[in-house]
C-alpha positions as CSV (number, residue, x, y, z in Angstrom):
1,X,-15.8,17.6,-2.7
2,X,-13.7,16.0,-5.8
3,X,-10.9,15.7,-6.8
4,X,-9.1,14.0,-9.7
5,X,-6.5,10.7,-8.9
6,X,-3.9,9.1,-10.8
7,X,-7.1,6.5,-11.9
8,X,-7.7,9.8,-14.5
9,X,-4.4,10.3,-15.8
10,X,-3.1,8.7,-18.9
11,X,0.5,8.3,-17.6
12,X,2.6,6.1,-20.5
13,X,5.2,7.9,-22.1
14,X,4.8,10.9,-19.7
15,X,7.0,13.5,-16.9
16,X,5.1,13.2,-13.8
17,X,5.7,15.7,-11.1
18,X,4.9,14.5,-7.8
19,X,5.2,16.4,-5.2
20,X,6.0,14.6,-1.7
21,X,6.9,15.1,1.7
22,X,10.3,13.6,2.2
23,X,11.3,15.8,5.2
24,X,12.4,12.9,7.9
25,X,14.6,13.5,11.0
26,X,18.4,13.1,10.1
27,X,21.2,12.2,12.3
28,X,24.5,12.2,11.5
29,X,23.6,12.0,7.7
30,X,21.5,8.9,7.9
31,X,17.4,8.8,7.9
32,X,16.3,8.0,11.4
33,X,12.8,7.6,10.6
34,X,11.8,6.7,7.0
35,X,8.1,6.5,7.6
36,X,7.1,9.2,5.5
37,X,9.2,7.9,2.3
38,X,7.4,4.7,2.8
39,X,4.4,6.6,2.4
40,X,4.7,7.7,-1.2
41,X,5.8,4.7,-2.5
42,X,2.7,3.4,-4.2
43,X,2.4,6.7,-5.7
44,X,5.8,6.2,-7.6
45,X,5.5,2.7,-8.0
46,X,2.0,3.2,-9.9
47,X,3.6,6.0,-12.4
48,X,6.2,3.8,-13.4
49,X,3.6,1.0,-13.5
50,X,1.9,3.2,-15.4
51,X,4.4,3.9,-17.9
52,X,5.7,7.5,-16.7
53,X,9.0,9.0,-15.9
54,X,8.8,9.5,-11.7
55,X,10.0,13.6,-10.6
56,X,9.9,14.0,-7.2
57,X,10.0,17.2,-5.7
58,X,10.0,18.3,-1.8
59,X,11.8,20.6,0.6
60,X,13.4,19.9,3.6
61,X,14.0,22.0,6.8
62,X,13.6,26.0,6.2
63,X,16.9,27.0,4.4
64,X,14.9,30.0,3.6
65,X,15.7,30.8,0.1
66,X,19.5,29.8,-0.2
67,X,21.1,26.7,-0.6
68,X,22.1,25.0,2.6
69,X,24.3,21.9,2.2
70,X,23.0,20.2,5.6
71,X,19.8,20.9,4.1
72,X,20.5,19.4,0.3
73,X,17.5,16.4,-0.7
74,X,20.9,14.5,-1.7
75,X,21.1,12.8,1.7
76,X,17.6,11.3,1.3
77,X,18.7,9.7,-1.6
78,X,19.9,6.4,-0.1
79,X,16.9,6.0,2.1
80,X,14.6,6.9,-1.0
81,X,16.2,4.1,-3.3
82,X,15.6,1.6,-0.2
83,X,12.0,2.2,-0.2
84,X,11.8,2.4,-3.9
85,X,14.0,-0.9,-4.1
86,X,15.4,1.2,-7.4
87,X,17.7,4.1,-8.2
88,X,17.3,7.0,-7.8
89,X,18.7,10.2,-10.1
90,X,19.1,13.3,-8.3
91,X,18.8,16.7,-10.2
92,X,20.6,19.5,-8.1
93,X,21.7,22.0,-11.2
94,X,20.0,22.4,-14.5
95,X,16.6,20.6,-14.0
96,X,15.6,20.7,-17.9
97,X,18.6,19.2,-18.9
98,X,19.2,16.5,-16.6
99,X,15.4,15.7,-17.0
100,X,16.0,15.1,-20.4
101,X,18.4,12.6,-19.9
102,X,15.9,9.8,-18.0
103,X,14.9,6.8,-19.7
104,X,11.5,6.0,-19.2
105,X,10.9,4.2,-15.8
106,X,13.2,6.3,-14.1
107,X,12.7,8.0,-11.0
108,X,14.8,11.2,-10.4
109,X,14.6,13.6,-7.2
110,X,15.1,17.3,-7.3
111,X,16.9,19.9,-5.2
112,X,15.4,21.1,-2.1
113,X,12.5,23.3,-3.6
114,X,13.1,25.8,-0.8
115,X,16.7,26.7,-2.0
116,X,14.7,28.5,-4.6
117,X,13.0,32.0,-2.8
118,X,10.3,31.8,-5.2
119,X,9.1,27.9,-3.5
120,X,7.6,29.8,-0.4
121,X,6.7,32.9,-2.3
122,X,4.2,30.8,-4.4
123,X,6.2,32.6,-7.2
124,X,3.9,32.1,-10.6
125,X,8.1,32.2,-12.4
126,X,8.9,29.6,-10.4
127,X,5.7,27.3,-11.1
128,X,6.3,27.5,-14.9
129,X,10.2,26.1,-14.4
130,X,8.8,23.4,-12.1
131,X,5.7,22.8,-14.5
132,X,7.9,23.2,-17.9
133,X,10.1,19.9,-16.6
134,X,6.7,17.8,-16.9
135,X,3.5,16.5,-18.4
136,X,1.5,15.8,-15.5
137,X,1.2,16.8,-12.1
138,X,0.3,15.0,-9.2
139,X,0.4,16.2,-5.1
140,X,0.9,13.5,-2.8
141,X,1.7,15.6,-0.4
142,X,-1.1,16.3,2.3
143,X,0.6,17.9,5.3
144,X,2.0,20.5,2.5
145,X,-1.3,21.2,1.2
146,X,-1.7,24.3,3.9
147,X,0.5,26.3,2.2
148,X,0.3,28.0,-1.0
149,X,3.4,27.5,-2.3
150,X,5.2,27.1,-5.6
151,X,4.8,23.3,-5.9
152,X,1.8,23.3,-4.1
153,X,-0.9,25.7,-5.7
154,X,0.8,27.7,-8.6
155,X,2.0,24.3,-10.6
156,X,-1.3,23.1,-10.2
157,X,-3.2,25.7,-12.3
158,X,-0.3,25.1,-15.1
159,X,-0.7,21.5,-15.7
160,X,-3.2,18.9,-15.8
161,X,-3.2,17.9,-12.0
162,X,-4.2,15.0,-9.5
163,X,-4.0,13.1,-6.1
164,X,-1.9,11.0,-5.4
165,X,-2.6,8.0,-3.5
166,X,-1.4,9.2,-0.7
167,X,-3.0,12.5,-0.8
168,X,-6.4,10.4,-2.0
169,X,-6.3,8.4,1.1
170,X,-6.2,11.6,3.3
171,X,-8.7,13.4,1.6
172,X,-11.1,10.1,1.5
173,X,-10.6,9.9,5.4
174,X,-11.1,13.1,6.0
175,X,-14.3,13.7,4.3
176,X,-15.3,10.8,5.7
177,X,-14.9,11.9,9.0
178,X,-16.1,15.3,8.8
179,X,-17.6,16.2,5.3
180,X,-19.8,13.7,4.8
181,X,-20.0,11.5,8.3
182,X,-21.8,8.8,9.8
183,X,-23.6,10.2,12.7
184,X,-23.5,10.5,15.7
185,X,-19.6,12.0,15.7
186,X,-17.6,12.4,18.3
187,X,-14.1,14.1,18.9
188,X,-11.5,14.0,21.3
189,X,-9.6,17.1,21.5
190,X,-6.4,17.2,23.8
191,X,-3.3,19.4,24.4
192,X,-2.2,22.3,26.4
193,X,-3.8,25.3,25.8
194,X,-7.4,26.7,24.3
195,X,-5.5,29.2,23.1
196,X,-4.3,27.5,20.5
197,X,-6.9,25.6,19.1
198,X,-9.8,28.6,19.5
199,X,-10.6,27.8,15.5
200,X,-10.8,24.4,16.1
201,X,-13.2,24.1,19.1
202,X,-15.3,26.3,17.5
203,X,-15.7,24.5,14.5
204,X,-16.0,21.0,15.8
205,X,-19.1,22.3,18.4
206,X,-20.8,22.6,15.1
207,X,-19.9,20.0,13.3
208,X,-20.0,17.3,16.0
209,X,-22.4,15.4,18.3
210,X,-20.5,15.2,21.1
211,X,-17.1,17.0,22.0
212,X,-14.5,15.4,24.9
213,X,-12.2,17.9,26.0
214,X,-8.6,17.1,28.1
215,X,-5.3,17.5,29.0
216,X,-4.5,21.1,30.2
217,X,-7.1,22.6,28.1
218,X,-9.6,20.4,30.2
219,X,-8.7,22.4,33.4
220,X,-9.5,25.6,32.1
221,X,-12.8,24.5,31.1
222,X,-13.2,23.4,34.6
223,X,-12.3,26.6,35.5
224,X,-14.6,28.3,34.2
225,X,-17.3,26.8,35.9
226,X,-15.5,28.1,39.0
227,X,-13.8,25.3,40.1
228,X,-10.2,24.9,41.5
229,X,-7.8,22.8,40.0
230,X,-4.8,24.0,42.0
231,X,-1.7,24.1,40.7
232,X,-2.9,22.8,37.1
233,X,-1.8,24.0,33.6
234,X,-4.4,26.4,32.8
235,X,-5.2,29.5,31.2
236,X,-6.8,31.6,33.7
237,X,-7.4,34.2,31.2
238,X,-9.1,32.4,28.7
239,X,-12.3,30.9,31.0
240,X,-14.6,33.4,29.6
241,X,-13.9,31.8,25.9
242,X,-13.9,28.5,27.5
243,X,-17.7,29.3,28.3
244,X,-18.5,30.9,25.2
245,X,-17.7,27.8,23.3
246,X,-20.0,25.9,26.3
247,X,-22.4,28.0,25.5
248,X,-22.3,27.5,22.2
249,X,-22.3,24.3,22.3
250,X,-25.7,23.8,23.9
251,X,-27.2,25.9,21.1
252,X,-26.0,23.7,18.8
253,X,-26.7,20.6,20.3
254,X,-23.2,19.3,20.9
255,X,-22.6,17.6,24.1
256,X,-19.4,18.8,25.8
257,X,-17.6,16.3,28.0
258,X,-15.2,17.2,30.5
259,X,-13.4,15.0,33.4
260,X,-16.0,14.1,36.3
261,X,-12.9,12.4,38.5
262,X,-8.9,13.9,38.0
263,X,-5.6,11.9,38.2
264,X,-3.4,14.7,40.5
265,X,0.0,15.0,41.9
266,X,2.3,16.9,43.8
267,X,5.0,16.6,41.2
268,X,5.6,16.4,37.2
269,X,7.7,13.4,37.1
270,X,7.2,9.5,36.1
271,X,5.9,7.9,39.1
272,X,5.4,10.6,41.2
273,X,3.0,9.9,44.1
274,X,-0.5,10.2,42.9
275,X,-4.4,10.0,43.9
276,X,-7.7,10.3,41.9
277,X,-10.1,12.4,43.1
278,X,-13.3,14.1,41.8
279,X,-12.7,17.1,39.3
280,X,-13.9,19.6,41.6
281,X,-12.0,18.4,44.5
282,X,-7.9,19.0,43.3
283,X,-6.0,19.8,46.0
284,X,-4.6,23.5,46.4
285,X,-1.1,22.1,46.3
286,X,-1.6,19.2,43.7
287,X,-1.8,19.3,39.7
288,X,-4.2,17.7,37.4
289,X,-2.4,15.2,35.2
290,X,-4.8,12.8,33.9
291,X,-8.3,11.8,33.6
292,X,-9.8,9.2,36.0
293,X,-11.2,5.9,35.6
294,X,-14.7,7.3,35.7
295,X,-14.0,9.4,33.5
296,X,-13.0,7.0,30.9
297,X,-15.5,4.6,31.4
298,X,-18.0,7.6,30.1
299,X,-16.2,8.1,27.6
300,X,-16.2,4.6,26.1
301,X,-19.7,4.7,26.2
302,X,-19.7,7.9,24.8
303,X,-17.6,5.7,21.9
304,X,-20.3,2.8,21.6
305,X,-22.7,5.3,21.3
306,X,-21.1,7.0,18.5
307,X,-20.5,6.1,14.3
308,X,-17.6,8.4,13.7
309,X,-14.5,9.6,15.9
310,X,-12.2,12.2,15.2
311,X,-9.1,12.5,17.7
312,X,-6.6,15.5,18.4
313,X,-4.5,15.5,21.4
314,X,-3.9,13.3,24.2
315,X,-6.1,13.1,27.7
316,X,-3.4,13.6,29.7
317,X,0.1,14.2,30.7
318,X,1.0,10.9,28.1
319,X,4.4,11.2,27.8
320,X,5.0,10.6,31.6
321,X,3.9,6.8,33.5
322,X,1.4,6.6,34.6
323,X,-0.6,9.7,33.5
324,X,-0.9,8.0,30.4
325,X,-3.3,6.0,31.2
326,X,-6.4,7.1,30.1
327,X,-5.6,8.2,27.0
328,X,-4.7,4.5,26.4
329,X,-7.6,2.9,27.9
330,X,-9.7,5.5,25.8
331,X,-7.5,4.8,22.6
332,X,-7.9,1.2,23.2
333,X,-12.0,0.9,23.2
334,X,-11.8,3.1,20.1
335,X,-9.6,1.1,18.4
336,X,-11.6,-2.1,19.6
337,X,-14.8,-0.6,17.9
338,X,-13.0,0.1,14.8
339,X,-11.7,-3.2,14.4
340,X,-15.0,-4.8,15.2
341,X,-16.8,-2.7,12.4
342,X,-18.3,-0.8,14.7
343,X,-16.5,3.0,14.3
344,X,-14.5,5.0,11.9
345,X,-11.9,6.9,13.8
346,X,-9.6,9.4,12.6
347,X,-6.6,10.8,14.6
348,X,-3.9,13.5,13.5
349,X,-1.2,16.0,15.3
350,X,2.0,14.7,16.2
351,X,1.2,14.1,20.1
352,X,-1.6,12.3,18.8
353,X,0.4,10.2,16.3
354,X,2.8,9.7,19.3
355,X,0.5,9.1,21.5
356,X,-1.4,6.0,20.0
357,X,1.9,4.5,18.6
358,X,3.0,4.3,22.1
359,X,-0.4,2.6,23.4
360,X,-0.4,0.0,20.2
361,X,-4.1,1.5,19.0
362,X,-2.7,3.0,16.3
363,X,-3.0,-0.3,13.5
364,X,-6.7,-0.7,14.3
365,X,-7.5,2.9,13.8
366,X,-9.4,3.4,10.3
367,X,-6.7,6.0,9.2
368,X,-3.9,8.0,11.0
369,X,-2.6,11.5,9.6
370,X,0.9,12.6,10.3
371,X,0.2,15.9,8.2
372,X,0.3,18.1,11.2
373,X,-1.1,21.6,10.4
374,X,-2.9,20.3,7.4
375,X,-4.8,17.9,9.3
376,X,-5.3,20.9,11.6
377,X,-6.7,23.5,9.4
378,X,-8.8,21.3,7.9
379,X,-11.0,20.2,11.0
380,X,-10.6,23.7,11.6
381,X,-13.0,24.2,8.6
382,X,-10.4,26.4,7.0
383,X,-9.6,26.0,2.8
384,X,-6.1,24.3,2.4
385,X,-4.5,26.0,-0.9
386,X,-2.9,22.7,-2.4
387,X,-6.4,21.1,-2.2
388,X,-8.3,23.8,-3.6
389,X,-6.1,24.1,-6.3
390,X,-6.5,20.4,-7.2
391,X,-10.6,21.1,-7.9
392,X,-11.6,20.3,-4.5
C-alpha cells in the first residue's frame, strides 16, 4: 500500500483543503470532548508551518441535506481556536469569496459539508466547488474514509491529494498490524452479537494466528459446541455459523480461543452476587458476564506468545464492576508487552476505546483508533473509498 503525505507536497503560498473529523459531543453549546480536534492539530499546524492557507472542512451530525442551525460547524469554532491556540475564520455563505479574503497563515473552517445534498451523494458538482476553493488536498480524516463522499473520494480525483498526519498515522498502524505484520498475530474480538461482525471473523480467521473470542458472542460459540450457558446473551440461531467459522478456522491454521472458566450471575447489575465456574457448567438460571481468571491467564500467554495484537470489543460485561475484570487484566499484560518492546497492539470501536481508557492501558498501547466503522471495515478486509482514492 502507498500513499502520498504532506512530506510530498509543496505547500508555501498554497489553499490547502483538509478534510477532518471535527464531529464531538455538544452540550448546551459547548464541546464536551475535544479529543478529536486535538487530533488534527499537527496537520494544520504543519500547513501553516509550511507556508499554506489552512481550509478545514467536516460535517457534523446528519442534517441530511439542509441546513440545521443546532447542527451549524460555527459552534466548534471556539473549541477549534483553543486547540489551534489561533483564530479561526468561519465561511458559512459564499465559500470563493470569503476564501479570497485570507491572508496567508490563516486558518478558516467551512459550513457543515452535509448542509449541501451533494456531500453524501459523492456529487462530482459538488467536488469541483469544494476542489475549485483550493490548491491542494489533504484527508486527515480516517474514520470518514468509509464513505464515498463529496470531500472524501470525488475531491480527491480533482486535486493533487495526500494524508494527513493524522490519517498517515492510522494507515501506518494499520498496515502494520494487518497488511504487513509481525507474526505470530493475535486478535481479540469482543461485543454482543456474531451477527454483526460475520465479515470480520471471517476475515481475521485468515489473516491471524490465533483468534480470542468474548463477550456475548463468546457464548454462542459455546453454544455451538452444545453447551448451556443458561440465561446468557446469545444468538441461538446463529451456532451453525459460529461453527463454520470454527471450522474454518482449523483449515486455516488459526487457533480459536474461547473461555475455559465463566464469570456468572443471577442478575445484570454492578455488584450483583457472582461465582466463577467452568464454561460448560453455567447454571440454568445464571448469565455469563465475564471471563474467568483461567481464562485470562491463557490468554496472556497467548500474548507473550504473540508479535502483533489487534483488539475489537471487550471480554465482558465492561461497563458494569466487577465483570470488567478480565478485560482489564487482559488489556493490562498487553499493554505491559507493548511498553516493554515486546508487542504491537492495535485497538479500535468505541467500546474498545472506552474500554481501555477506563482500565488505564490505553497510553501504552502502540496506537488506538477512534475511527469507528473505518477501523471496522478495514480489518474486515473491505476497500475504504477515501483511501483508495488517495492511491492506496
Amino acid at each position: 500500500m502507498s500513499w502520498k503525505t504532506l512530506d510530498d507536497m509543496a505547500l508555501d503560498g498554497k489553499t490547502v483543503l483538509i478534510r477532518v473529523d471535527i464531529n464531538v459531543p455538544i452540550e448546551d453549546g459547548q464541546v464536551t470532548d475535544d479529543t478529536r480536534i486535538q487530533r488534527i492539530v499537527p496537520t494544520v499546524h504543519e500547513v501553516l508551518k509550511k507556508g499554506g492557507k489552512a481550509v478545514l472542512m467536516a460535517h457534523f451530525g446528519r442534517p441530511k441535506g439542509q441546513a440545521v442551525p443546532e447542527m451549524s460547524l460555527g459552534q466548534i469554532v471556539p473549541a477549534l481556536e483553543k486547540c489551534l491556540a489561533r483564530s479561526v475564520h468561519f465561511i458559512d455563505g459564499d465559500y470563493g469569496a470569503r476564501l479570497g479574503e485570507l491572508e496567508p497563515g490563516s486558518v478558516a473552517l467551512l459550513e457543515n459539508l452535509r448542509f449541501n445534498p451533494g456531500e453524501q451523494k459523492n456529487d462530482e458538482g459538488f467536488a469541483q466547488r469544494l476542489a475549485s476553493l483550493g490548491d491542494i488536498y489533504v484527508n486527515d480524516a480516517f474514520s470518514a474514509a468509509h464513505r464515498a463522499h463529496a470531500s472524501t473520494e470525488a475531491i480527491a480525483r480533482l486535486l493533487p491529494s495526500c494524508a494527513g498526519r493524522l490519517m498517515q498515522a492510522e494507515l501506518s498502524a494499520l498496515e502494520a498490524a494487518l497488511g504487513t505484520p509481525k507474526r505470530p498475530v493475535v486478535a481479540v474480538v469482543g461485543g454482543a452479537k456474531v451477527s454483526t461482525k460475520l465479515d470480520l471473523l471471517s476475515n481475521l480467521v485468515e489473516k491471524t494466528d490465533h483468534l480470542v473470542i468474548g463477550g456475548g458472542m463468546a457464548n454462542t460459540f459455546l453454544a455451538a459446541q452444545d453447551i448451556d450457558v443458561g440465561k446468557s446473551l446469545a444468538e441461538h440461531d446463529m451456532t451453525s455459523t459460529a461453527s463454520d467459522i470454527m471450522a474454518k478456522a482449523s483449515t486455516v491454521g488459526c487457533t480459536i480461543h474461547l473461555p475455559s472458566d465463566v464469570v456468572v450471575a443471577r442478575e445484570f447489575k454492578a455488584g450483583a452476587p457472582h461465582e466463577t465456574v467452568g464454561a460448560d457448567a453455567c447454571p440454568a438460571d445464571a448469565m455469563i458476564l465475564d471471563a474467568g481468571p483461567d481464562t485470562v491467564a491463557q490468554l496472556e500467554a497467548v500474548f507473550d506468545d504473540c508479535e502483533t495484537l489487534i483488539w475489537n470489543g471487550p471480554l465482558g460485561a465492561f461497563e458494569i464492576p466487577p465483570f470488567d475484570t478480565a478485560t482489564n487484566a487482559a488489556a493490562a499484560k498487553a499493554a505491559e508487552l507493548t511498553k516493554a518492546g515486546k508487542l504491537i497492539s492495535v485497538a479500535g470501536g468505541g467500546d474498545t476505546v472506552a474500554a481501555l481508557n477506563v482500565s488505564g492501558a490505553a497510553d501504552n498501547f502502540t496506537y488506538i483508533s477512534t475511527a469507528g466503522g473505518a477501523f471496522l471495515e478495514w480489518m474486515e478486509g473491505k476497500t475504504l473509498p477515501g483511501v483508495a482514492a488517495l492511491g492506496g
